[in-house]
N, CA, C and O atoms as a GROMACS GRO file, in nm:
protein
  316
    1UNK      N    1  -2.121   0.253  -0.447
    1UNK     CA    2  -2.082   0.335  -0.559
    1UNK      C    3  -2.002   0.251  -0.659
    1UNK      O    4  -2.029   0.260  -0.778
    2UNK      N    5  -1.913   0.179  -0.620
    2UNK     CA    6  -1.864   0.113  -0.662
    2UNK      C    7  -1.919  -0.017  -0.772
    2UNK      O    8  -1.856  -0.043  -0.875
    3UNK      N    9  -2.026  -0.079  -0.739
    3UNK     CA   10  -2.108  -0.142  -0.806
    3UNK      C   11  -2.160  -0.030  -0.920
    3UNK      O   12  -2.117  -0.025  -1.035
    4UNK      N   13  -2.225   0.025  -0.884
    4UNK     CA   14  -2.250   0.111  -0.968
    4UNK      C   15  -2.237   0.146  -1.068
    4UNK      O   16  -2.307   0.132  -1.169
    5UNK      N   17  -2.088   0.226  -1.040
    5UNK     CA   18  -2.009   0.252  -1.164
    5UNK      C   19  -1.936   0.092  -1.231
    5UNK      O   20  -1.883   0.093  -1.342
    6UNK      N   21  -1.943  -0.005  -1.167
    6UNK     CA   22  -1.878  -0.146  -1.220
    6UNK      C   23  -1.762  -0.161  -1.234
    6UNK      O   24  -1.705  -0.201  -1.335
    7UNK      N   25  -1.703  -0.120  -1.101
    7UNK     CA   26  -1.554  -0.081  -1.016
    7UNK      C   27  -1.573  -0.212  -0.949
    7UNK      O   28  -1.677  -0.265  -0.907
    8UNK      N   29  -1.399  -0.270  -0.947
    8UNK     CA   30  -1.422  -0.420  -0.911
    8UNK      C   31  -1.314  -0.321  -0.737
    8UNK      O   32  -1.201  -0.273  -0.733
    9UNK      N   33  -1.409  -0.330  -0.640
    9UNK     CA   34  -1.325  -0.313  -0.516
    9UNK      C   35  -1.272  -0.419  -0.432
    9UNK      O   36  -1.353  -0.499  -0.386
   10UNK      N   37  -1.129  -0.436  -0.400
   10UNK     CA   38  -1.095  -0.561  -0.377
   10UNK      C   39  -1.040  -0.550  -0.223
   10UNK      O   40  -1.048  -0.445  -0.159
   11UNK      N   41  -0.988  -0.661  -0.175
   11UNK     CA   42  -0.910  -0.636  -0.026
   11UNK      C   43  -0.760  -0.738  -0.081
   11UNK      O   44  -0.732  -0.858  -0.083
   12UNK      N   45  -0.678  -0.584  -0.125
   12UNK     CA   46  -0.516  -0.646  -0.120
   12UNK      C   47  -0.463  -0.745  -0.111
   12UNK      O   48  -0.381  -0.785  -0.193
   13UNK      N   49  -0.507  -0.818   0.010
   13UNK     CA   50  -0.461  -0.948   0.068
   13UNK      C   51  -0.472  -1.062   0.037
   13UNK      O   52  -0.408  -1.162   0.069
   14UNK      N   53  -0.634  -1.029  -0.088
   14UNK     CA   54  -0.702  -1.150  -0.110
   14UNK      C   55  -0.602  -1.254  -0.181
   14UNK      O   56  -0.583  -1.364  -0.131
   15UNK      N   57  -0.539  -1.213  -0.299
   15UNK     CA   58  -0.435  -1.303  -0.369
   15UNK      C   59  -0.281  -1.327  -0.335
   15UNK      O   60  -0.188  -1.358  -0.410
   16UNK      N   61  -0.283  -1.304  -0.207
   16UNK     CA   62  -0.113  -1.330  -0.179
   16UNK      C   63  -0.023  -1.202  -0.189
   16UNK      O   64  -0.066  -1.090  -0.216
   17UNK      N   65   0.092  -1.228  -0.166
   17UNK     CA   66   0.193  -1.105  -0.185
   17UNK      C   67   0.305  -1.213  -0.267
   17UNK      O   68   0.310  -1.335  -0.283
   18UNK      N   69   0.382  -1.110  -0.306
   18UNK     CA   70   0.475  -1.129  -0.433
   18UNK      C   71   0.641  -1.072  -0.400
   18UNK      O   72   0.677  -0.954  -0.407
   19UNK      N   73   0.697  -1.148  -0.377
   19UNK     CA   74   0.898  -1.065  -0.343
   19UNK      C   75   0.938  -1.034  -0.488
   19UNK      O   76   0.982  -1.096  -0.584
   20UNK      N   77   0.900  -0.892  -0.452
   20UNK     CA   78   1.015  -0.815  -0.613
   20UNK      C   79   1.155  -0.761  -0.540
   20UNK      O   80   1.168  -0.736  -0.420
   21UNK      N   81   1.236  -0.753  -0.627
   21UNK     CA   82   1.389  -0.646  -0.591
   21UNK      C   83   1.324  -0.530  -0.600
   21UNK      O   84   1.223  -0.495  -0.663
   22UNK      N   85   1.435  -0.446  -0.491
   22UNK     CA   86   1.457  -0.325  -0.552
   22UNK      C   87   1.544  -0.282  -0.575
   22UNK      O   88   1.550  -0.172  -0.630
   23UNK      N   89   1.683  -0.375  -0.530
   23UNK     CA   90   1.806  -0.301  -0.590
   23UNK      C   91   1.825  -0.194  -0.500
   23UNK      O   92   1.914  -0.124  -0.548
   24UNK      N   93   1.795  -0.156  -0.415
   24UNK     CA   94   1.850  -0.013  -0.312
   24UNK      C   95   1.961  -0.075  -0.240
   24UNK      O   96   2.014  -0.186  -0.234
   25UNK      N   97   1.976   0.050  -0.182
   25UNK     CA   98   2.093   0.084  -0.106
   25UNK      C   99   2.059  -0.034   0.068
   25UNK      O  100   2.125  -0.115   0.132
   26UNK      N  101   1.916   0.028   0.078
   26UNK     CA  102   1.864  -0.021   0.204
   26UNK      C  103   1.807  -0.142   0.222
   26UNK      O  104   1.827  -0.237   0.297
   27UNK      N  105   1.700  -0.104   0.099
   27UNK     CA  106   1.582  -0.196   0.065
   27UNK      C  107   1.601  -0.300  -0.052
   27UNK      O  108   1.597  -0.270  -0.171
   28UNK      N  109   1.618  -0.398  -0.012
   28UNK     CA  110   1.688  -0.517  -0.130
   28UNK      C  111   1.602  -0.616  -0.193
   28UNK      O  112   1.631  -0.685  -0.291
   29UNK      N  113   1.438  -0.616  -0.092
   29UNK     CA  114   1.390  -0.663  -0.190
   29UNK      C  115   1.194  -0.611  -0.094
   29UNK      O  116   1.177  -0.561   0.017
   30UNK      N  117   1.115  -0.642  -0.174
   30UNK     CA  118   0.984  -0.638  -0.108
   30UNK      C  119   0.859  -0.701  -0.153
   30UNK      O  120   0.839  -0.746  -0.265
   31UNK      N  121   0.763  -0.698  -0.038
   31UNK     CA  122   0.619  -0.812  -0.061
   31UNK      C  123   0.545  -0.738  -0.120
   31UNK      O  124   0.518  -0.637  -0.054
   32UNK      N  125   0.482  -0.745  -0.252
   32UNK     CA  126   0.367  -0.634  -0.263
   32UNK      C  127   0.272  -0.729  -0.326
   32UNK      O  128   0.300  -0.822  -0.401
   33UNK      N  129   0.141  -0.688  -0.277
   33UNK     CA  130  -0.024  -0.749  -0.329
   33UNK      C  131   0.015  -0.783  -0.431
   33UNK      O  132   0.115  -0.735  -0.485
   34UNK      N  133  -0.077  -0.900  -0.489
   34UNK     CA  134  -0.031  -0.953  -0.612
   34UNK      C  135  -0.170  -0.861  -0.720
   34UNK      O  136  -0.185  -0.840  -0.841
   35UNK      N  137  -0.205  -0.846  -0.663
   35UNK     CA  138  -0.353  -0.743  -0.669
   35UNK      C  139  -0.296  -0.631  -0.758
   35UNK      O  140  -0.328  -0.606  -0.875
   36UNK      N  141  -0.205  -0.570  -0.682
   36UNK     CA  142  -0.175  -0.469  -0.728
   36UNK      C  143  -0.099  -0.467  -0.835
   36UNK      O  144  -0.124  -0.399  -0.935
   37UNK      N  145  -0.012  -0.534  -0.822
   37UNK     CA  146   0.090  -0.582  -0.983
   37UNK      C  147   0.020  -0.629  -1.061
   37UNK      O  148   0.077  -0.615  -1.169
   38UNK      N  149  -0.065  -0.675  -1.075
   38UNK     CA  150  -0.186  -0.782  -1.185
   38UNK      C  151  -0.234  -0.612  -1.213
   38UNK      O  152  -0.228  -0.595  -1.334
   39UNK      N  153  -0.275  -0.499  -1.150
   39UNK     CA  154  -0.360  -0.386  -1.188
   39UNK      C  155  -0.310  -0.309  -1.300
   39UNK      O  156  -0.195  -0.287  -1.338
   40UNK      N  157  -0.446  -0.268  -1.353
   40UNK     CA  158  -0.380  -0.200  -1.461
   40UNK      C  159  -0.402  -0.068  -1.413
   40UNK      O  160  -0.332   0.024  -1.456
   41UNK      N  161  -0.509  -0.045  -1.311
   41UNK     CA  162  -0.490   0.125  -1.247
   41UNK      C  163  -0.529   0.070  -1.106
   41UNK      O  164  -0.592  -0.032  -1.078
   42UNK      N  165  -0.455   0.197  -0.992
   42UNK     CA  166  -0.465   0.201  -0.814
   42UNK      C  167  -0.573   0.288  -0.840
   42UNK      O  168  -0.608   0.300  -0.958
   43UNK      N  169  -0.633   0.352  -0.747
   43UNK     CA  170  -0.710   0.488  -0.743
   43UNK      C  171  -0.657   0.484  -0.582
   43UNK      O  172  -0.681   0.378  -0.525
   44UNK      N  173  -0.604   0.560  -0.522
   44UNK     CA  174  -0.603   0.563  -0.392
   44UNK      C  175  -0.662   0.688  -0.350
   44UNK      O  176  -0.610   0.796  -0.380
   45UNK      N  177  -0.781   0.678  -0.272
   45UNK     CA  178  -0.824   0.803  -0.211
   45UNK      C  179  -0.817   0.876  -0.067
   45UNK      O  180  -0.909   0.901   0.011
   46UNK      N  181  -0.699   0.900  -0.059
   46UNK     CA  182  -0.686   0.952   0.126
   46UNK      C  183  -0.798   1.092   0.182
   46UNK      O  184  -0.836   1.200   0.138
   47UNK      N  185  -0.815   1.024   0.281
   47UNK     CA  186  -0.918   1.184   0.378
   47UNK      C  187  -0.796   1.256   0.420
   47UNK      O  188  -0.692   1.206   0.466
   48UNK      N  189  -0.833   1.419   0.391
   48UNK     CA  190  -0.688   1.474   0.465
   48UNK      C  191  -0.730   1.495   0.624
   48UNK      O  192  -0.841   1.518   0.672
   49UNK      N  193  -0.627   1.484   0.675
   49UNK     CA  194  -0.587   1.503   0.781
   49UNK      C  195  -0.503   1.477   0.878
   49UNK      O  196  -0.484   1.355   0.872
   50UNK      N  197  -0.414   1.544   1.004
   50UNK     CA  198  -0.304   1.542   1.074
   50UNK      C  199  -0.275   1.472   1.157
   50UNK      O  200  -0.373   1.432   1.220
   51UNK      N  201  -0.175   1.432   1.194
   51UNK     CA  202  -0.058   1.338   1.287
   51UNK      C  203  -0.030   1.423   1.387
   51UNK      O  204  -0.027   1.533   1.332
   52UNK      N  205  -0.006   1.438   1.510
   52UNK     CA  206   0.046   1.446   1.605
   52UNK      C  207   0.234   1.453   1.537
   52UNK      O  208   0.297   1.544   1.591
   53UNK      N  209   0.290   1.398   1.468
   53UNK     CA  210   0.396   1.364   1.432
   53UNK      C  211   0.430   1.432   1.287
   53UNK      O  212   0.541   1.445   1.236
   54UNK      N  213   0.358   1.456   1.258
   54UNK     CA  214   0.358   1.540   1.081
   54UNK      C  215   0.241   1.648   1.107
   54UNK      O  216   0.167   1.653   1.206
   55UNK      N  217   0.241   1.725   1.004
   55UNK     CA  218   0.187   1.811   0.967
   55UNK      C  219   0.036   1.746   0.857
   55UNK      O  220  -0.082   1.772   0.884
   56UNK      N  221   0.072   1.680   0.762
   56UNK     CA  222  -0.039   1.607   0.684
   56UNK      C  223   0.033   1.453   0.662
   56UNK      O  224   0.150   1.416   0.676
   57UNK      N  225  -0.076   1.390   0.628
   57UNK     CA  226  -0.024   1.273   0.659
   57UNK      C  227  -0.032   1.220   0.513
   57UNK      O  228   0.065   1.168   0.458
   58UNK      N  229  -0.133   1.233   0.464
   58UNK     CA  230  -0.134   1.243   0.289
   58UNK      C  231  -0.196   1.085   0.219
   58UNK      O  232  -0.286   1.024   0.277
   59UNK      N  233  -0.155   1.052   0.138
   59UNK     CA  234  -0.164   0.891   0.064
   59UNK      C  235  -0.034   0.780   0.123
   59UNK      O  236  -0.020   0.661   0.095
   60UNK      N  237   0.024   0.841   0.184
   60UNK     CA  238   0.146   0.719   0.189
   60UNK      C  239   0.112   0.625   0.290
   60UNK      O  240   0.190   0.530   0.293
   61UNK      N  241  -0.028   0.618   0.416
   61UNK     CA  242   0.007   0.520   0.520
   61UNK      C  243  -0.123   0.438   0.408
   61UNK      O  244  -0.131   0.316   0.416
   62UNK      N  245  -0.198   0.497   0.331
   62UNK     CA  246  -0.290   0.408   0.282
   62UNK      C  247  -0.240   0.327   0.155
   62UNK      O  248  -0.286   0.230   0.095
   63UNK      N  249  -0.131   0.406   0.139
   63UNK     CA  250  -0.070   0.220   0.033
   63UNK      C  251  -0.002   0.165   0.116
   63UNK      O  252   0.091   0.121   0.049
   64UNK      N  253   0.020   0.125   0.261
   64UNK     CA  254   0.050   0.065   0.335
   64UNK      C  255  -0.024  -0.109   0.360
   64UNK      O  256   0.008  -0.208   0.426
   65UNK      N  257  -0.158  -0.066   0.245
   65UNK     CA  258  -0.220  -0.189   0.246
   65UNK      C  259  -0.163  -0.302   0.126
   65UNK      O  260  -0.216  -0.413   0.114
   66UNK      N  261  -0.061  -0.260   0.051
   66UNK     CA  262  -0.030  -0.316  -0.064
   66UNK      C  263   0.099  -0.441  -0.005
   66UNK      O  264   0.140  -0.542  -0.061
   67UNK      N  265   0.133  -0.383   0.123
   67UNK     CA  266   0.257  -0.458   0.186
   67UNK      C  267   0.164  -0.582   0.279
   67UNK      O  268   0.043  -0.588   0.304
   68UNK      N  269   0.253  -0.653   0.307
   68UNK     CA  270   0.200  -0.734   0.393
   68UNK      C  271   0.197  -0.680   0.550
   68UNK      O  272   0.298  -0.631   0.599
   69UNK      N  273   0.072  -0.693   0.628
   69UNK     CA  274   0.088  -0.652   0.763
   69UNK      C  275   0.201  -0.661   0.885
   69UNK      O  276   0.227  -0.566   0.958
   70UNK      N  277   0.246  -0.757   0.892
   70UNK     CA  278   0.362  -0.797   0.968
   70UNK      C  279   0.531  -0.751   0.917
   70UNK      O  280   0.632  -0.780   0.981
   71UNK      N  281   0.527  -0.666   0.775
   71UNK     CA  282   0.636  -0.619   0.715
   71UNK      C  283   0.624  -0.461   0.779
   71UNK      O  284   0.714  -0.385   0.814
   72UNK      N  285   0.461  -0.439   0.782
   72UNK     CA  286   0.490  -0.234   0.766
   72UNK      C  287   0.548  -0.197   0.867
   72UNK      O  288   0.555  -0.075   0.853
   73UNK      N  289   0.598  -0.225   0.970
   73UNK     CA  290   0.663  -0.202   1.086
   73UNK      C  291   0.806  -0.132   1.027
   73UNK      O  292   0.844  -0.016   1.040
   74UNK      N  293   0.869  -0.243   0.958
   74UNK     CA  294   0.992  -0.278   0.942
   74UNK      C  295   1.019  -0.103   0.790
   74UNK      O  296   1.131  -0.068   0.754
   75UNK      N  297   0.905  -0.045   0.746
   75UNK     CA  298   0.912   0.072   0.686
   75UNK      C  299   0.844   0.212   0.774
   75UNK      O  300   0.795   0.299   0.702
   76UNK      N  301   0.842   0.227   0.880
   76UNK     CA  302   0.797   0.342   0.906
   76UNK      C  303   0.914   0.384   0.996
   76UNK      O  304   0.984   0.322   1.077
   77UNK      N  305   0.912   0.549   0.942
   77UNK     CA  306   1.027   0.592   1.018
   77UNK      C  307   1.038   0.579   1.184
   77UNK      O  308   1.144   0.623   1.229
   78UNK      N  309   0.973   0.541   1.251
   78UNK     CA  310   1.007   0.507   1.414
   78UNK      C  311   1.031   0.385   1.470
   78UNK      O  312   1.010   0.350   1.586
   79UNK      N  313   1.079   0.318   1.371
   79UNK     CA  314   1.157   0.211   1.430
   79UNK      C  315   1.339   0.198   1.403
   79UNK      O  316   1.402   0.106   1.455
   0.00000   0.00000   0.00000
């Protein structure tokens, strides 16, 4: 579909990650796709459905791909 419409679909990872601030309280600084900061639009499309642990689980574990793999640990509430 993607071809199609002449949608460039990419894999996050391909160009590196990038350390921005954030200035929080907690969170002082973070890795995000360089993919994604270079974008001029996300489209993120989540399937709904439930967690054992939540009720809906929604869009938030699928921008989980914008972080680097070995960081998302260090953001989900059970650690």
């Amino acid at each position: 579909m993607c071809e199609k419409l002449g949608v460039n679909l990419v894999n996050l990872r391909g160009a590196g990650f990038v350390e921005k601030s954030c200035n929080g309280k907690i969170l002082k600084n973070l890795y995000i796709s360089k993919i994604v900061l270079d974008a001029d639009v996300i489209i993120n499309l989540p399937k709904f459905k439930t967690h054992s642990l939540t009720i809906f689980t929604g869009s938030i574990k699928n921008m989980f791909g914008i972080i680097p793999a070995g960081l998302r640990r260090k953001f989900t509430a059970n650690t």
